[in-house]
C-alpha positions in Angstrom: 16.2 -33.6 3.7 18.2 -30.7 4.3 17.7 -29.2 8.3 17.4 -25.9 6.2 13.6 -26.6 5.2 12.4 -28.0 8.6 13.6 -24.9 10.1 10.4 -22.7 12.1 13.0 -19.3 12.9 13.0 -17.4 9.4 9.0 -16.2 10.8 9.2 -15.9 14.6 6.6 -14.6 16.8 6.5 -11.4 18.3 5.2 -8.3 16.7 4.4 -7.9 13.1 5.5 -4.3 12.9 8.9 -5.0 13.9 8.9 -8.4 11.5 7.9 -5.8 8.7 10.6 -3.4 9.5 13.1 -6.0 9.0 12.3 -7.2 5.9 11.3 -3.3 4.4 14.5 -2.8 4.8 15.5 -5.6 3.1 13.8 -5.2 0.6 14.9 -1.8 0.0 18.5 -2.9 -0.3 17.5 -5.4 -2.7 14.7 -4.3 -4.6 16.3 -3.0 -7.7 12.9 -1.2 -8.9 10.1 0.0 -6.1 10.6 -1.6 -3.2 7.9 0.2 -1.6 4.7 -1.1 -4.3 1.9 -3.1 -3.0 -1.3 -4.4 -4.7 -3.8 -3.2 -3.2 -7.0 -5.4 -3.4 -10.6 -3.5 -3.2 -14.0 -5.0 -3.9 -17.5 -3.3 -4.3 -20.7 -3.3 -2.4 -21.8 -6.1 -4.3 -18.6 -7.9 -3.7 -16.6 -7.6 -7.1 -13.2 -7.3 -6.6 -10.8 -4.9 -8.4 -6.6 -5.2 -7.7 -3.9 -2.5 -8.5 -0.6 -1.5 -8.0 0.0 1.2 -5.2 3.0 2.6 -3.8 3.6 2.7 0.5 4.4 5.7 1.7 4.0 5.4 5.4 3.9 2.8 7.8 4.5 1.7 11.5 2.6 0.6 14.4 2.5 4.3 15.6 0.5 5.5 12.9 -2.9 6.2 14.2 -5.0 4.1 16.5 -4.0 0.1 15.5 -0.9 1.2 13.5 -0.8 1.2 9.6 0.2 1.3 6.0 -0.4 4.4 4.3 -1.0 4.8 0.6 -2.3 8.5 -1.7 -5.0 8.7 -4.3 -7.2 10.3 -6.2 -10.2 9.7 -4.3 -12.7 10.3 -7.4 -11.1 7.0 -8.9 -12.2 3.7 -9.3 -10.3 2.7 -6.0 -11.2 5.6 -4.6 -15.0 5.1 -5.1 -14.8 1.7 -3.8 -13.2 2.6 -0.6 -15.6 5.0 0.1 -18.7 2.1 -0.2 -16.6 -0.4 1.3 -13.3 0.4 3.5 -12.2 -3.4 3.9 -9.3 -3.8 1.5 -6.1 -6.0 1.3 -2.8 -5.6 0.7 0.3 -8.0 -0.9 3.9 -7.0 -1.4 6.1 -9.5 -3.4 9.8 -9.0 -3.3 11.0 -11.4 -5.9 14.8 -10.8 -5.4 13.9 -11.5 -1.9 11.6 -14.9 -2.1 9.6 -13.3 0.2 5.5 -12.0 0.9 3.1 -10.2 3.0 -0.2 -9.9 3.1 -2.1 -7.5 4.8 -6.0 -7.1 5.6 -7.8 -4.5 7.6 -10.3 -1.4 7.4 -9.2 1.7 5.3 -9.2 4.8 7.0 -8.5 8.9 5.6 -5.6 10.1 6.9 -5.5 13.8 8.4 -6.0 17.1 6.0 -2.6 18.3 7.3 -0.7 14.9 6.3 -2.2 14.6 2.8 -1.3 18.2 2.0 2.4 17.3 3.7 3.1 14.8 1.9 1.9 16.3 -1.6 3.9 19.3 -0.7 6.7 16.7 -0.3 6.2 15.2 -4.4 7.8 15.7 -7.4 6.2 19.2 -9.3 5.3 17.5 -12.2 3.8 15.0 -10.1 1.5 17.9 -8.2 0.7 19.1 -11.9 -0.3 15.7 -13.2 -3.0 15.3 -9.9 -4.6 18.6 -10.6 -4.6 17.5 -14.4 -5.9 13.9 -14.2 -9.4 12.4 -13.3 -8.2 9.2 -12.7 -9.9 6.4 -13.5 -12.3 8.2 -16.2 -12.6 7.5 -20.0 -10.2 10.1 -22.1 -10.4 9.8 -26.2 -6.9 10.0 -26.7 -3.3 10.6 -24.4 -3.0 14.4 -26.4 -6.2 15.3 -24.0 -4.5 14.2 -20.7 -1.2 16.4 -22.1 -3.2 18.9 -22.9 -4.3 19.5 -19.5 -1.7 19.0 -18.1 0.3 22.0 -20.3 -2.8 24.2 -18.7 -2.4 23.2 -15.2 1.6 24.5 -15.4 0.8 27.2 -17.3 -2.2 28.3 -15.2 0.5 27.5 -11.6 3.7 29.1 -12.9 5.6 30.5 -10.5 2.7 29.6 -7.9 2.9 26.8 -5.0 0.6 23.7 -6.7 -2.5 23.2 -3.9 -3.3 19.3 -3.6 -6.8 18.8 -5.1 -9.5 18.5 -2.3 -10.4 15.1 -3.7 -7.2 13.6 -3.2 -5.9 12.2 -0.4 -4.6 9.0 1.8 -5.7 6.2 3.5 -4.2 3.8 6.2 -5.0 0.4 5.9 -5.5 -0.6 10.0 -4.5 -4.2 10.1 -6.4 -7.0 11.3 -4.4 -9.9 9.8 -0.9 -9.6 8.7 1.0 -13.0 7.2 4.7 -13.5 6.6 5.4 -15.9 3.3 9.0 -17.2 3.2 9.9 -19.3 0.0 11.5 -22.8 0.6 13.1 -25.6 -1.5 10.5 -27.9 -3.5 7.5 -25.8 -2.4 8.0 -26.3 1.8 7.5 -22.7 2.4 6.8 -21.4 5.8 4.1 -19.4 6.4 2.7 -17.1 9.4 -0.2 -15.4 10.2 -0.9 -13.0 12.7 -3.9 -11.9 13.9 -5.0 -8.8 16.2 -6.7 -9.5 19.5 -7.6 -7.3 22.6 -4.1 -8.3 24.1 -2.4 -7.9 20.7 -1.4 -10.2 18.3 -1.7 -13.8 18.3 0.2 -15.8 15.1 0.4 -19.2 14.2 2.1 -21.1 11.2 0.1 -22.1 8.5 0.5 -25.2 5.9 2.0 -23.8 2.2 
């Protein structure tokens, strides 16, 4: 066997912030499309689970109380409903060019008025028009209505500043668990997981 695949070093201990760092910005050298997506996993009350495809927009272990990954919604949506019932989500980012994972489970907090409306300031204009136009998540009978709405909402904010709708927002996912996948050879892949504690984090490897 090659010493390559009984090596422990591509996850070391140490803090998962900085481990995410490294490999963010890996990713983003390699990524060729979206580096920064996520699924992010929700479930109900009653425990039915619903998964989608989100994009991070903030992160670090100075964001907030416990750290976090920060991600912006419509919070009248589907996901949006379910956080509000139930806050406990997951996250996964899968860099394919990379052989590389992470998965990511906490609580779901709102982030602050002032950094919702900073970053929306920050977005594309069409992309301001389109939140104002869209309820997300609801039934439409045809695409024409969702253009339709949205040639309203630029009409109705030409030459105006576009305000973010009350109802949408962002939300930090505070981690409890974070674990580091690295792909090997003939499925000996090296796994980590760490886990928050009163003195910090604790990790140990895991079996593929």
């Amino acid at each position: 066997m090659e010493p390559e695949l009984l090596a422990e070093d591509a996850i070391p201990t140490g803090d998962p912030f900085n481990l995410f760092d490294e490999w963010f910005a890996l990713a983003r050298e390699h990524e060729p499309n979206d580096s920064n997506a996520m699924a992010l996993a929700t479930a109900s009350p009653s425990g039915a689970p619903s998964v989608r495809m989100v994009l991070l927009k903030g992160h670090g272990a100075d964001l907030g109380a416990g750290g976090g990954f920060v991600f912006y919604t419509n919070q009248h949506s589907r996901k949006g409903s379910e956080i509000a019932a139930n806050p406990q989500a997951a996250l996964l980012f899968h860099w394919k060019s990379l052989r590389r994972q992470i998965r990511i489970e906490g609580q779901l907090e709102p982030v602050s008025e002032d950094m919702a409306n900073e970053y929306f300031s920050s977005r594309a204009r069409d992309s301001q028009l389109g939140a104002q136009a869209s309820d997300q998540s609801a039934p439409m009978a045809d695409r024409r209505e969702f253009l339709s709405r949205f040639e309203d909402v630029r009409r109705r904010y030409e030459g105006k500043d576009v305000p973010r709708p009350s109802h949408w927002g962002g939300f930090r996912l505070v981690p409890q668990a974070i674990e580091f996948w690295h792909d090997r050879p003939f499925r000996l892949h090296e796994r980590r997981r760490f886990t928050r504690s009163a003195n910090g984090w604790a990790s140990t490897l895991l079996y593929p």
